[in-house]
C-alpha positions in Angstrom: 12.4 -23.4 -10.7 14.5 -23.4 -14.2 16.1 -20.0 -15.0 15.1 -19.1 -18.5 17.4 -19.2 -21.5 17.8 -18.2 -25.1 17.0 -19.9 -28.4 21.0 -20.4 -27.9 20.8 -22.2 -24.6 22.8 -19.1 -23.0 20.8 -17.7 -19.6 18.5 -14.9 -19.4 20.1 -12.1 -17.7 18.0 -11.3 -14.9 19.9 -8.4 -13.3 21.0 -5.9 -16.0 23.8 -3.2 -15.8 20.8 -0.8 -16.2 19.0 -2.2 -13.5 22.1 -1.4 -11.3 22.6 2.3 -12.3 18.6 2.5 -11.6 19.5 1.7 -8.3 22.1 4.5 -7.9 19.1 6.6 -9.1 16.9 5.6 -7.0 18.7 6.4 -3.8 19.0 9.1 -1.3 22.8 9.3 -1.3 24.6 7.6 -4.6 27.0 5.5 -2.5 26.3 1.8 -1.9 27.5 -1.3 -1.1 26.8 -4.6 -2.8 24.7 -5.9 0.1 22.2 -3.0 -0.1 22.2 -3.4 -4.2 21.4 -7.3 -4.0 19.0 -6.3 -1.4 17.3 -3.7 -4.1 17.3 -5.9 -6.9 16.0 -8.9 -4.9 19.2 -11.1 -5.6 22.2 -12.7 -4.7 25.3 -10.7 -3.0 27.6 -12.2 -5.6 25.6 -11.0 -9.0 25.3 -7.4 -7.6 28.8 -7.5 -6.7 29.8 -8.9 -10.3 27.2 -6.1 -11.4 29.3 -3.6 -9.7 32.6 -4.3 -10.9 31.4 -4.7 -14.4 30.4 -1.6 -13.9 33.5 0.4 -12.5 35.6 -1.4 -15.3 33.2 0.7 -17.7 33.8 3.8 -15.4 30.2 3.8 -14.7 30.8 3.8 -10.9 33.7 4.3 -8.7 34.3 2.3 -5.3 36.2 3.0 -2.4 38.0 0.8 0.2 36.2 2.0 3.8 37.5 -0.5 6.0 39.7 -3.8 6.5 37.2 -5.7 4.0 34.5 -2.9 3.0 34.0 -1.3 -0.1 31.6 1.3 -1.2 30.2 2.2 -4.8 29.6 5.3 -6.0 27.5 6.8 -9.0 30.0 10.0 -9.6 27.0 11.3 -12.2 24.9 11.9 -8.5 27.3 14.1 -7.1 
């Protein structure tokens, strides 16, 4: 199946920032990893975890380092 695009040619974003922060919203505690995001928006790892960083580069979320190789996201407007 053909993702859709724009009158430019450009991709349809799918998964939007918004979408994301929903997420955050949505859940019991507002710390996440990327797994349980892509999981909740029905997508790949790699676009939630793009999604993510986009979105602790706009200070939207923080993430912490909580092993070797794991790293958790936070929604500090939760807490």
């Amino acid at each position: 199946m053909d993702r859709e695009r724009t009158e430019s040619g450009q991709y349809v974003e799918e998964v939007t920032l918004d979408a994301v922060i929903d997420v955050f919203e949505a859940a019991d505690l507002p710390v996440l990893t990327a797994n349980e995001v892509a999981e909740a928006l029905d997508c790949a790892r790699p676009t939630a975890y793009n999604k993510l960083e986009a979105l602790v580069e706009q200070n939207k979320l923080r993430k912490k380092k909580v092993g070797a190789r794991a790293v958790v996201y936070i929604y500090p407007e939760s807490i």
